[in-house]
N, C-alpha and C positions, 0 to 999 in steps of 0.2 A: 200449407205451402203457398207462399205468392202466387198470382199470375204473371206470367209472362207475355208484360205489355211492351206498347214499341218504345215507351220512357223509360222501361228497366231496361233494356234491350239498348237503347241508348244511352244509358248513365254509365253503363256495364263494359262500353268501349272503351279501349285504352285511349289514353289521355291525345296524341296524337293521331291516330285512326279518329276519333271523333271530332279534335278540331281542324281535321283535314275537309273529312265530310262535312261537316258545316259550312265551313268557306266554300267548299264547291258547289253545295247543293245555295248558299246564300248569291254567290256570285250568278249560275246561275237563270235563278230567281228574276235578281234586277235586270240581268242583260233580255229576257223574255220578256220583261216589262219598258223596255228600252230607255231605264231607268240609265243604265252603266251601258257606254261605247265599248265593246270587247276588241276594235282595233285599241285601245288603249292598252289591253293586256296582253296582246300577244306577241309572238318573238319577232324580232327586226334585227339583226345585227348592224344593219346603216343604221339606224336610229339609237340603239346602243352606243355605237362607237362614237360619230357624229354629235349626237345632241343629247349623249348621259343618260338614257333612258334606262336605266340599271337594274329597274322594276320589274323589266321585261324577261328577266333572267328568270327568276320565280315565279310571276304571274303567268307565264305561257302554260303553265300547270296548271291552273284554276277552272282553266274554260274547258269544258267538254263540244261544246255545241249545243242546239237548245235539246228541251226536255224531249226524249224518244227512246226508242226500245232498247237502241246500241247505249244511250245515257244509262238507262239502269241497270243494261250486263254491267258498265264501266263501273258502278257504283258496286256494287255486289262484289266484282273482283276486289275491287277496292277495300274495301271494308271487312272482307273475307282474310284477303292475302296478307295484307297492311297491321289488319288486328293480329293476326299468328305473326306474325313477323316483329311486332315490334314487343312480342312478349317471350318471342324467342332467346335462349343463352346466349346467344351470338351478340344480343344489346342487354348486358348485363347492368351498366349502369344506365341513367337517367338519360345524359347526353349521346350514347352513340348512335341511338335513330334520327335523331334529328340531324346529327352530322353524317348521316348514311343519307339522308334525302336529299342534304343539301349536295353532296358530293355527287352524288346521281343525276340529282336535277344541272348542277355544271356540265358534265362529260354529255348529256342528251343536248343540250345547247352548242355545244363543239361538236358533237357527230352530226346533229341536224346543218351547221353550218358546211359541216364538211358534202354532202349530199345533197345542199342547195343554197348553194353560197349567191350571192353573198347576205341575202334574207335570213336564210335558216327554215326549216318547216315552221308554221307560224304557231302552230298548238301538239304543245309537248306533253298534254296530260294522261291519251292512251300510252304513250312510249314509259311515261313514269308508271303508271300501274303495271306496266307486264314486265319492267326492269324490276319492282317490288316484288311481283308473281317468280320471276325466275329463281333471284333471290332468294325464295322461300325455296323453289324447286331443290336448292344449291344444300340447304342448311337439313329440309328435310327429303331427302331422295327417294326411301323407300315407303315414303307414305302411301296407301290405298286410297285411289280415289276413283270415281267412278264415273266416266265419260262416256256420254249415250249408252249406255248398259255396258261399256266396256271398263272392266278394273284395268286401270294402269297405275303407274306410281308415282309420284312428286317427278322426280327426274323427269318425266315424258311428259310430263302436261306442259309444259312452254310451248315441244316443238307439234303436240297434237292441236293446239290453239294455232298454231301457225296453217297447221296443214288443213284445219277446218276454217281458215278464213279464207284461205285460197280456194276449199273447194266450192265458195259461197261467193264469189267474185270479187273478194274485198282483196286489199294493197294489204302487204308485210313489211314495208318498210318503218313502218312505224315501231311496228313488235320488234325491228330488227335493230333499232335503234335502239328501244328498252333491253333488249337480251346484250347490247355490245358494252352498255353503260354500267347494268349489272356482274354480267360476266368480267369486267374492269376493276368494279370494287370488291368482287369475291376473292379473283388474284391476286389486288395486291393486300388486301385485308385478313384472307384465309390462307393461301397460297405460302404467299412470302413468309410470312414468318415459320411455318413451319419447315420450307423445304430450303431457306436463305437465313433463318435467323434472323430475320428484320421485320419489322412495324411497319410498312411507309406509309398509315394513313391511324395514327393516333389520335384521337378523339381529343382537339385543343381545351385546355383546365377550366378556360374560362365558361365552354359551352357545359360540361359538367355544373360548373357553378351555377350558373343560371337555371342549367335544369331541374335543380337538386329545390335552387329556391320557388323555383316555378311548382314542382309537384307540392311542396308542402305548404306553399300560401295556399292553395289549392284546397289545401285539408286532407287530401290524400296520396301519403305518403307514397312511393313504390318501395319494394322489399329492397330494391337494387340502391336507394338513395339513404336507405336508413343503413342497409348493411356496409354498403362499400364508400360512398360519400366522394367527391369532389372527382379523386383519384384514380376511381374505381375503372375509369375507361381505358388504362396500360392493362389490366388483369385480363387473360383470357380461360378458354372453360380450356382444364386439365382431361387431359384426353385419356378414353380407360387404358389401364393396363394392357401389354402386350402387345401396344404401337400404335402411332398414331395415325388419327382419321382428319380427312378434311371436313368429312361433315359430324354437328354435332347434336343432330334436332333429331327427335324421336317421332316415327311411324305414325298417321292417326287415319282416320277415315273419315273424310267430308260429310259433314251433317252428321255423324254419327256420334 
């Protein structure tokens, strides 16, 4: 049997969980080094609209702040939530994580403006981890996990993270931001079509295609890009017999 080193450990990420963490942990890197201005990266809505700065819609993701304790809970969440989730049923083919971030990371950009306009909060990367985290809360509900010796279950960990950062003097608006951008794309992605009959956020053909060429230049194909291919982002998972459920992720227990 292998050992489990931190290269397996890191090869072993899914394909976006790992080039997430990399950009964050490279990014950073530099900005500690005062190699990279992180006013470059982060959110402005005057500098967006005004002077095109379009970068800053995505980059306000990147920056954590420098390297510190709240840096590597944010990583752990990150790479914990982000890896179940993007290997979750819910993103069957290739493209719909990537089109779940990017949609995500838009509505956190719109709410942050809406709650401090006309700027926007300037760094959106906790609010993206805990709309990721809730996300997962959404798909796997009755998961066991296990918070300061207390078992709860997928559903409750958003709002138990909420309610332990408040009792630690820390601000919720951020998480609040993540759980509104989240709970956004759950309704009209999971919601709608079951309780309306309608899609309203289908995965564009061309971001499939990309994806599909991206994982296997790569060398490593996903199960989703070989089996389902281009298209695969219209199919959703068939819900069991006997009526259907909004969630469609199966139970596990953290670290277990």
């Amino acid at each position: 049997m292998s050992a489990n080193t931190p290269e397996k450990w890191y090869k072993e990420l899914p394909t976006l969980t790992r080039f997430g963490l990399t950009v964050i942990f490279g990014v950073t890197v530099l900005a500690q080094l005062d190699i990279l201005d992180p006013s470059l990266l982060i959110l402005n809505w005057d500098l967006v609209i005004n002077k095109f700065h379009i970068w800053r819609l995505f980059t306000c993701v990147l920056f954590f702040g420098p390297f510190s304790f709240q840096f590597l809970m944010q990583m752990y969440f990150f790479v914990s939530f982000s890896g179940k989730l993007e290997k979750n049923e819910a993103f069957s083919a290739p493209g719909d994580y990537p089109f779940f971030l990017m949609i995500t990371i838009l509505c956190l950009c719109v709410f942050s403006a809406i709650l401090q306009w006309p700027t926007g909060m300037p760094l959106l990367g906790p609010s993206l981890v805990f709309a990721i985290l809730y996300y997962w809360s959404r798909r796997e509900p009755y998961a066991q996990l296990s918070f300061f010796s207390f078992q709860i279950q997928g559903f409750q960990f958003p709002f138990c993270l909420m309610f332990f950062t408040m009792l630690m003097g820390g601000s919720v608006w951020a998480d609040l931001v993540g759980l509104a951008a989240g709970h956004l794309f759950y309704f009209l992605k999971e919601v709608c079509p079951q309780e309306y009959g309608k899609d309203f956020l289908p995965t564009p053909r061309f971001i499939q295609e990309f994806m599909c060429k991206f994982e296997t230049s790569g060398g490593h194909p996903t199960v989703a890009s070989a089996n389902h291919g281009p298209a695969a982002g219209n199919m959703r998972p068939t819900p069991p017999a006997g009526g259907t459920t909004n969630f469609g992720g199966t139970g596990y227990r953290l670290g277990g």
